[in-house]
C-alpha positions in Angstrom: 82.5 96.1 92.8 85.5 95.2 95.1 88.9 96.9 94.1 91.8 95.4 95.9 95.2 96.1 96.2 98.3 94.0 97.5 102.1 95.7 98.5 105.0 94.3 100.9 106.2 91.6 98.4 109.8 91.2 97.3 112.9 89.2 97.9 114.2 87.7 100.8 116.8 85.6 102.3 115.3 82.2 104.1 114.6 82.7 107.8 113.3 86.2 106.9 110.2 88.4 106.9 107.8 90.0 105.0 104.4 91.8 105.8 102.1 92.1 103.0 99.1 94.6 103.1 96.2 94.2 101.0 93.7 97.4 100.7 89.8 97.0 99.9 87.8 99.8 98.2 84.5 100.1 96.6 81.6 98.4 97.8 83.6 97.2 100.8 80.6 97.3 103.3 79.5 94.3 101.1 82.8 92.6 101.9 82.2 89.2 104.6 85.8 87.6 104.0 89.1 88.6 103.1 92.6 86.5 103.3 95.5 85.3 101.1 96.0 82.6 98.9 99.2 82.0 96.8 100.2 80.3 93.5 103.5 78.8 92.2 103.8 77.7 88.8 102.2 73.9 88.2 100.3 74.0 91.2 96.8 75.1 92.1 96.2 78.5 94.0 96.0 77.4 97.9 94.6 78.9 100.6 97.0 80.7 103.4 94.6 82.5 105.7 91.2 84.0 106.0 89.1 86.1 107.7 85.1 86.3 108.3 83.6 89.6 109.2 83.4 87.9 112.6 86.6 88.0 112.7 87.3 84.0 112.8 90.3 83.4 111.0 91.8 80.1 109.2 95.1 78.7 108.5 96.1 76.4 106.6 98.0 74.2 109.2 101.5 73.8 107.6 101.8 77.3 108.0 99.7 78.6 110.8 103.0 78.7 113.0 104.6 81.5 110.6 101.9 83.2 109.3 100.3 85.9 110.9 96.8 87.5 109.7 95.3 90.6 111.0 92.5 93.7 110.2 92.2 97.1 110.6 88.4 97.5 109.6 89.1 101.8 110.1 91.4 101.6 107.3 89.7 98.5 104.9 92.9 96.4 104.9 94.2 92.9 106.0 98.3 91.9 106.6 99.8 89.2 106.2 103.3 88.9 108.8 105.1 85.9 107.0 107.7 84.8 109.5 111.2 82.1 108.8 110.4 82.6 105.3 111.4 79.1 103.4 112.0 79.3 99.6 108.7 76.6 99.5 107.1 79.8 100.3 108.1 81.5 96.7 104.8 82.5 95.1 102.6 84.7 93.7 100.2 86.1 96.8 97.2 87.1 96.1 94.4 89.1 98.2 90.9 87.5 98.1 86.9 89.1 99.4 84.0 87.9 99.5 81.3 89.5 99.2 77.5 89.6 99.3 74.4 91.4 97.6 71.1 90.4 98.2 72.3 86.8 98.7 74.7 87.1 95.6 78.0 85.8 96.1 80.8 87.2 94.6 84.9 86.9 94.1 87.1 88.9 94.2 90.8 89.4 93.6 93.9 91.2 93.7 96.5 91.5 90.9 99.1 89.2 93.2 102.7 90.5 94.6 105.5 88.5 93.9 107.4 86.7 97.2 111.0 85.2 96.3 112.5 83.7 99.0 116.4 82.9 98.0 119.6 83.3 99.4 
């Protein structure tokens, strides 16, 4: 299995910044994708960014001109640099991997880390 861990959230004023860090462990060499997503209350869980073992990566486009996603493969663990922080961007973040096993997809996720974004 796929343990992940989130850390960085927290309050901020809007125009600010935040850099989240998410940390695999476990069966991470089965690991092919790992991003964000986030989650407000009443609305579904949407995607903010991903990356492929490749290392392609994937905004979504209303906020690929603030957000910022990275890798350090030595250490497991994606960031997330959110940048002129809006309180639309007030969520729940939440870590995702994917991984496979003998052409067995699975999910997994992280416990979430709050963002509030308020003056």
């Amino acid at each position: 299995q796929v343990h992940l861990v989130e850390s960085g959230g927290g309050l901020v004023q809007p125009g600010g910044s935040l850099r989240l860090s998410c940390a695999a462990s476990g069966s991470i060499h089965t690991i092919r994708v790992m991003g964000w997503y986030r989650q407000t209350p009443g609305k579904q869980r949407e995607l903010v960014a991903t990356i492929t073992e490749g290392g392609s990566i994937v905004y979504d486009d209303s906020l690929k001109d603030r957000f910022t996603l990275s890798r350090d493969d030595a250490k497991n663990t994606v960031y997330l640099e959110m940048n002129r922080l809006s309180p639309e961007d007030t969520a729940v973040y939440y870590c995702y991997a994917g991984s496979t096993v003998l052409d067995d997809e699975h999910d997994w996720w992280g416990q979430g880390t709050q963002v509030t974004v308020s003056s």
